[in-house]
N, C-alpha and C positions, 0 to 999 in steps of 0.2 A: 504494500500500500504506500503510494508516494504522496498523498494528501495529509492533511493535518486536522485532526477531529475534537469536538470540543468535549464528544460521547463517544465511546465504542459501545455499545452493548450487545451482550450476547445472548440468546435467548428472546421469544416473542412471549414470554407469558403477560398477562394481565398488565402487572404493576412495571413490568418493561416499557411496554407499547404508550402505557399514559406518563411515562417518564420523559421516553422519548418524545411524544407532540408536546408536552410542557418545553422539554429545553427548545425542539426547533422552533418554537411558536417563537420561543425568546431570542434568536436568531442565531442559534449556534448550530455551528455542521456537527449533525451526527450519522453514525455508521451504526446500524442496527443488522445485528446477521442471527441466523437460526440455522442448526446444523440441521434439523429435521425439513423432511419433505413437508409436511403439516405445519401451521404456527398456534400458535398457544400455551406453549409450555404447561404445565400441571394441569391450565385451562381448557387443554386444548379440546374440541366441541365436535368437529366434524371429518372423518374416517372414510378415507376410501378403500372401497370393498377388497381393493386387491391386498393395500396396508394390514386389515384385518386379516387375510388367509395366511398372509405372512408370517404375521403375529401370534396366531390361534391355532392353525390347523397346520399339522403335521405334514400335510400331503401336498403341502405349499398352493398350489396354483386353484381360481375359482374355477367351477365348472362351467362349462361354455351355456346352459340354461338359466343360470343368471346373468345372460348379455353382458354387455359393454359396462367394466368396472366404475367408470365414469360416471355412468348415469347415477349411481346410487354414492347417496352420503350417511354415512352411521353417526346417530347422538354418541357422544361417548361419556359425558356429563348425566346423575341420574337426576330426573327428574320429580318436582312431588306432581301429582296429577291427582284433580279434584274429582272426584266420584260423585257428587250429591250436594248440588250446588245448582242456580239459576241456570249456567250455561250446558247444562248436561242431564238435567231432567227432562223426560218428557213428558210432553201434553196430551 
């Protein structure tokens, strides 16, 4: 790197990311880098299918019936979800 940075930071998690637009909003060059394919660090939210088989299954590769890795993105964050509430009752 032959530039001069006012930040390096590494990692996209959360408290990264709002670090990072605080300083450049204050006009200083930063270099913000993430070794993973994905950003979010601890945060991170959204999983492509092929990252998952990677991850998870032994047998490496998806199977060709669930098409194009691409199209699909996995929550990886758990969720609470209301059961019994206005927005999920029905009439």
């Amino acid at each position: 790197i032959n530039e001069d940075y006012y930040v390096i930071l590494l990692g996209t998690s959360l408290m990264k990311c709002i670090l990072s637009g605080i300083v450049s909003v204050n006009g200083k060059k930063v270099l913000h880098m993430d070794r993973n394919s994905n950003y979010g660090g601890e945060s991170e939210f959204n999983a492509l299918l092929e990252d998952l088989y990677k991850r998870f299954n032994s047998q490496g590769s998806q199977p060709a019936s669930m098409g194009r890795g691409r199209d699909w993105n996995v929550d990886l964050i758990t969720k609470f979800l209301m059961a019994n509430g206005h927005l999920t009752l029905k009439k």
